[in-house]
C-alpha positions as MATLAB code, in Angstrom:
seq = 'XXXXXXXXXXXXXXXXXXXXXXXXXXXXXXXXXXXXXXXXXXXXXXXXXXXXXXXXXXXXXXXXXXXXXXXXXXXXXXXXXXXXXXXXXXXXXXXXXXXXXXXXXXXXXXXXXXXXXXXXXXXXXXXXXXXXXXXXXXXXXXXXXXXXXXXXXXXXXXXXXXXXXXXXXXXXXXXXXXXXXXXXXXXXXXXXXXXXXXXXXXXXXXXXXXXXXXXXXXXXXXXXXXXXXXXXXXXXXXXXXXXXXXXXXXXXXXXXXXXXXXXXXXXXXXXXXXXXXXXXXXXXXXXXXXXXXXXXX';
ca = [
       0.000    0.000    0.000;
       1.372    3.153   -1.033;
       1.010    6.873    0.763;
       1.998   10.089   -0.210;
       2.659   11.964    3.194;
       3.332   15.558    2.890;
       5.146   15.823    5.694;
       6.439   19.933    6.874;
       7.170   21.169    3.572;
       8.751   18.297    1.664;
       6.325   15.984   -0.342;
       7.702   12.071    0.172;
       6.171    8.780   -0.880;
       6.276    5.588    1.113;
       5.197    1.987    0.994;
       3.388    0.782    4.205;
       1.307   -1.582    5.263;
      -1.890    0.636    6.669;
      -1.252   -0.873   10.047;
       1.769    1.014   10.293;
       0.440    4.137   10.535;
       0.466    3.622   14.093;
       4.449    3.851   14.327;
       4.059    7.304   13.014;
       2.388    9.581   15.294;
       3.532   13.524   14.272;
       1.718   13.233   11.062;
       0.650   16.124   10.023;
      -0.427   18.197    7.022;
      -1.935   16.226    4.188;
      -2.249   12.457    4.122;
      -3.394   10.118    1.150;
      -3.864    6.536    1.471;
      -4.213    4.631   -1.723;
      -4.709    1.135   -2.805;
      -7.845    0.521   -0.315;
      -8.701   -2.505   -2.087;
      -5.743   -4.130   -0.856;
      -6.884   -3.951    3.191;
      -8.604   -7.151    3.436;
      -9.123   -6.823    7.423;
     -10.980   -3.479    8.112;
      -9.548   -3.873   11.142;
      -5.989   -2.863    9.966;
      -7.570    0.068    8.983;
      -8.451    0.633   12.419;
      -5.025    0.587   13.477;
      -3.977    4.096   11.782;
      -6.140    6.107   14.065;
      -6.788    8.398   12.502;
      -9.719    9.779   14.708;
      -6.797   10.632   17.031;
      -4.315   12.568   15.158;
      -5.904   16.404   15.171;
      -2.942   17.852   12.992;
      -3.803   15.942    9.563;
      -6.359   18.132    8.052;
      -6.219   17.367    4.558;
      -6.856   13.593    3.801;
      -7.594   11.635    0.196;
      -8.698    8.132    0.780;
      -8.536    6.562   -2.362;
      -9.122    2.819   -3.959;
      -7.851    1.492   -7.122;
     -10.810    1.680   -9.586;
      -9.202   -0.748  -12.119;
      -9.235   -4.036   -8.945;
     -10.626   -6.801   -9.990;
     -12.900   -8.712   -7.862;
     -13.309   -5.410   -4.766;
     -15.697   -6.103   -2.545;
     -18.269   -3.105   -2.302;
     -19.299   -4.209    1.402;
     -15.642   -4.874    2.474;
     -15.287   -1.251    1.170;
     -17.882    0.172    3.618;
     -15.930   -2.055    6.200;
     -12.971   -0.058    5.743;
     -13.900    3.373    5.473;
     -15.791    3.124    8.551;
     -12.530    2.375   10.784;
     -10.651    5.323    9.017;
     -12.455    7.669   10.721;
     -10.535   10.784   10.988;
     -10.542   13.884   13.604;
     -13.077   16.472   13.831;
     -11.054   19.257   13.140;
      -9.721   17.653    9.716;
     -10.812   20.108    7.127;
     -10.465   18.569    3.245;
     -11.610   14.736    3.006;
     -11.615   13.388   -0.564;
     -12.741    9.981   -1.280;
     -12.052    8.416   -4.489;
     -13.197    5.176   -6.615;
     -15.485    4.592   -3.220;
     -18.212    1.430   -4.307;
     -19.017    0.768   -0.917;
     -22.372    0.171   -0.096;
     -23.332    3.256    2.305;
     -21.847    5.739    3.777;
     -20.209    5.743    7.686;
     -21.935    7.464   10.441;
     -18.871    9.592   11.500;
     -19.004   10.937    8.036;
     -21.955   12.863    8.619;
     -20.973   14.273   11.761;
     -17.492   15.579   10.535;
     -19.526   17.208    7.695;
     -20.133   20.100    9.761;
     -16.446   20.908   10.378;
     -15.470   20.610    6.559;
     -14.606   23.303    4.486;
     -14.028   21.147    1.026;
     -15.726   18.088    0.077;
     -15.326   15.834   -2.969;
     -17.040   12.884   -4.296;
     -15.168   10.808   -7.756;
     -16.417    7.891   -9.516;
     -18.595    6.764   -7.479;
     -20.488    4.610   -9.708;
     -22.956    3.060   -7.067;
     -23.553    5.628   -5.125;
     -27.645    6.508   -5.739;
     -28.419    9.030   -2.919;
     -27.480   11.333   -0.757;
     -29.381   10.523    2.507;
     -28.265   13.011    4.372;
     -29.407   15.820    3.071;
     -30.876   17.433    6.054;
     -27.328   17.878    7.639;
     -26.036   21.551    7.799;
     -22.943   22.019    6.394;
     -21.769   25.702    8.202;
     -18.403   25.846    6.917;
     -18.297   24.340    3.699;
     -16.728   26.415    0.826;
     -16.317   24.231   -1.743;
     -18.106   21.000   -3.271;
     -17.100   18.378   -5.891;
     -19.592   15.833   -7.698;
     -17.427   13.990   -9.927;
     -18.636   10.916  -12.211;
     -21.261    9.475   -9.577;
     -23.564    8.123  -12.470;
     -26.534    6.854  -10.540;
     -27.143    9.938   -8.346;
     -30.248   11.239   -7.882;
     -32.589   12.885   -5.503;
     -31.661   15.878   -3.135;
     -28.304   17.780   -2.241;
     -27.902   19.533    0.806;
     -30.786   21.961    1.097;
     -28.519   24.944    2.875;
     -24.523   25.564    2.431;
     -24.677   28.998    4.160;
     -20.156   29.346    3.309;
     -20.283   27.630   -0.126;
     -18.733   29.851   -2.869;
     -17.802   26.749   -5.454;
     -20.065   23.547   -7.122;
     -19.178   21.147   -9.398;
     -20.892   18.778  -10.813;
     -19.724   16.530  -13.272;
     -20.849   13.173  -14.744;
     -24.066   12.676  -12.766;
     -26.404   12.611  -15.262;
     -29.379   11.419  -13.467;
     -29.376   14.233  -10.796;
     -32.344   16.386  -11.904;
     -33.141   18.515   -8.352;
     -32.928   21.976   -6.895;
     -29.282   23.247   -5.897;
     -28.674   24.402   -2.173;
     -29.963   27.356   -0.836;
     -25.600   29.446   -1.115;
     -26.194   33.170   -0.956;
     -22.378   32.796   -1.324;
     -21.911   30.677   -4.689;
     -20.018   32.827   -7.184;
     -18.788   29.786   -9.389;
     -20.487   27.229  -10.643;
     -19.655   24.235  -13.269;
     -22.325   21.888  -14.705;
     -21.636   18.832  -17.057;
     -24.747   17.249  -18.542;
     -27.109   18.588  -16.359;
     -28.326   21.802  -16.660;
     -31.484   21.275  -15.441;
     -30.310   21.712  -11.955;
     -29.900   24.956  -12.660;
     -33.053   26.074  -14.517;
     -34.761   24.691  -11.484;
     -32.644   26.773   -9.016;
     -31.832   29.797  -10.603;
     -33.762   32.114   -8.213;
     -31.049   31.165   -5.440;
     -28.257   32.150   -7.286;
     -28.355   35.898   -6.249;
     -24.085   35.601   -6.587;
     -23.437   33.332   -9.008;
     -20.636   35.474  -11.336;
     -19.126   32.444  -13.520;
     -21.059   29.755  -14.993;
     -19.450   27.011  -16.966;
     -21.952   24.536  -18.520;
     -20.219   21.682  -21.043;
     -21.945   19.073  -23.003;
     -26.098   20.049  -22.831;
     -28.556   20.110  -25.854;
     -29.873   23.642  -25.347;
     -29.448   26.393  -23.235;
     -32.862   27.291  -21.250;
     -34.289   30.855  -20.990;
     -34.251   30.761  -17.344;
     -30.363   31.402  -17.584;
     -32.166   35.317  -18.115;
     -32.551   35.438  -14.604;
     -28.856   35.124  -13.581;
     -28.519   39.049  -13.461;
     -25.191   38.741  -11.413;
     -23.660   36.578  -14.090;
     -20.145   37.651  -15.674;
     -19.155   35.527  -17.332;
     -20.795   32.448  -19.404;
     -18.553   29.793  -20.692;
     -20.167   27.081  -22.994;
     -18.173   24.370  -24.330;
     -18.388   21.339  -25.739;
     -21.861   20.926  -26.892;
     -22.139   18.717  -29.968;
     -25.802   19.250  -29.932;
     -26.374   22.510  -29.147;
     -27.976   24.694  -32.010;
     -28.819   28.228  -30.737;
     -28.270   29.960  -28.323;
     -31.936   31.782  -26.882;
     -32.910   35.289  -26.704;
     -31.234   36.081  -23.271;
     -28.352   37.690  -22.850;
     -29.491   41.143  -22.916;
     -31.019   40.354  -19.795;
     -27.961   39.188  -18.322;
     -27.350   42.691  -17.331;
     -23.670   42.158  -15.631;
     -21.770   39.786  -18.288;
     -18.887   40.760  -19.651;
     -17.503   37.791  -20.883;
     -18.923   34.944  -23.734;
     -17.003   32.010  -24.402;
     -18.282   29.441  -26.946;
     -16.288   26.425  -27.457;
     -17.076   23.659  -29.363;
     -20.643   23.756  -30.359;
     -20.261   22.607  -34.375;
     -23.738   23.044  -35.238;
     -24.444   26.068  -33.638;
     -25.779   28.298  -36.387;
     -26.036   31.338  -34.711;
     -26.075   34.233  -31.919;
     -29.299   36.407  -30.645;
     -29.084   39.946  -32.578;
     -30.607   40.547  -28.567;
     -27.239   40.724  -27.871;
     -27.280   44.487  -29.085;
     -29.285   45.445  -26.117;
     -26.699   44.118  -23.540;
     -24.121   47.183  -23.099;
     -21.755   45.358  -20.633;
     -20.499   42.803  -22.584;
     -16.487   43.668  -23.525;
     -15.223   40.117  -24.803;
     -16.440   37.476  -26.894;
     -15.014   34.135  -27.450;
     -16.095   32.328  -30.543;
     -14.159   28.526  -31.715;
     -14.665   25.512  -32.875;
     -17.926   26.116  -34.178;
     -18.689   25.277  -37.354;
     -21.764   26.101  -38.596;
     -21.429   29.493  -37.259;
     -21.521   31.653  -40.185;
     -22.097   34.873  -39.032;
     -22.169   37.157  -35.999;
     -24.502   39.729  -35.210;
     -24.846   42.805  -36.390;
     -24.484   44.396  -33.152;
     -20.750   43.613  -32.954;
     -19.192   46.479  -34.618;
     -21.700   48.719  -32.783;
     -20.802   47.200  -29.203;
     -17.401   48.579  -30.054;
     -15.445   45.550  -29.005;
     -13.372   42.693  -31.238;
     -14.676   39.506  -31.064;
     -11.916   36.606  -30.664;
     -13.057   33.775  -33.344;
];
């Protein structure tokens, strides 16, 4: 089993056994354990105590996604007896199949400040969704195909989401009068259901949707817009002169996209356009020359 213990200042790499965490007790700093699959007896995992070692506040628990024959409850075995200390701040659990989720884990939610969830491919809910989360800033759903149903209802701190992969999450985002930056893969109908509590929101990244839905008017603290990577996508609506605060349009990769509003002549704060990759795009709108700015093609 391998762990990359960033130890002071200097990064170094070790092979242990996970029981032999206990030989080590000034961790501090960052810790990642890898190669999960490999503990066979939770109870080795036990022997790190972690819950007692206050000065690691960055951890990355991570199994190998690519095992052959991983046991999804043995999995839930193990992450329950690496239980870390309250006052850890970043947890991030990769290539997790486990079965459910530890009880600690929603008690330390409250004293998080950055969360991330990757490849989780059976995870289907988040049950927990009633928790409060007081000091989270930042949250990561990455490739967790199956999920579905609610996210936290209130991140009071949050100020970054992204989710990515989770196709079959259709629900309302979190009430985060904070959120300034948000990035959405294949699902953008989280946001058109949720766009009244974005009062913040500044940047908005949205990659591989069909369409882009008029409720994206509404985001009237939005700055800038970044759309990439949308082989389907083949206009853009009438909206962005109600987007009274962008400034900056990127379009990336849309190769049927046939054209822009000519609404976009009633939006005076735009200053930079961003235009590649996109074929069928064979003219801009009139309003260009008149908004007085170049647009980069």
């Amino acid at each position: 089993m391998a762990f990359d213990i960033p130890f002071l200042v200097t990064p170094i790499r070790v092979a242990l056994r996970i029981g032999e965490l206990q030989d080590l007790p000034h961790l501090r700093g960052a810790l990642s354990i890898l190669n999960l699959q490999n503990v066979v007896n939770a109870m080795d995992a036990l022997k790190a105590n972690l819950k007692e070692r206050e000065d690691l506040d960055d951890l990355v628990f991570k199994w190998d996604p690519n095992a052959i024959n991983s046991d999804p409850k043995n999995q839930t075995r193990v992450l329950e007896q690496l239980q870390p200390h309250t006052k850890v701040k970043r947890l991030n659990i990769q290539h997790y199949h486990g079965t459910g989720f530890p009880k600690w884990l929603v008690k330390l939610f409250r004293s998080l400040e950055i969360l991330r969830f990757e490849e989780m491919s059976e995870w289907e809910e988040w049950t927990c969704s009633e928790v409060e989360f007081p000091f989270l800033r930042e949250l990561y759903l990455v490739d967790c195909p199956k999920l579905k149903g609610d996210l936290p209802k209130h991140l009071p701190q949050l100020t970054y989401l992204q989710i990515s992969g989770c196709g079959q999450l259709v629900c309302c985002l979190p009430m985060a009068p904070s959120i300034c930056k948000l990035e959405l893969e294949d699902c953008l109908d989280v946001v058109v259901r949720s766009t009244g509590s974005l009062i913040s929101l500044t940047s908005l990244y949205a990659s591989n949707v069909n369409k882009i839905p008029v409720e994206l008017g509404q985001l009237h603290s939005l700055v800038e817009l970044y759309v990439s990577l949308c082989p389907k996508l083949k206009e853009m609506p009438p909206i962005l002169h109600n987007l009274t605060s962008l400034k900056v349009l990127h379009v990336l990769g849309c190769p049927i996209l046939e054209s822009l509003p000519e609404e976009m002549q009633n939006n005076t704060t735009l200053q930079r356009l961003f235009v590649r990759k996109c074929d069928s795009l064979r003219s801009l709108p009139r309003c260009i020359n008149i908004l007085g700015f170049n647009p980069l093609l």
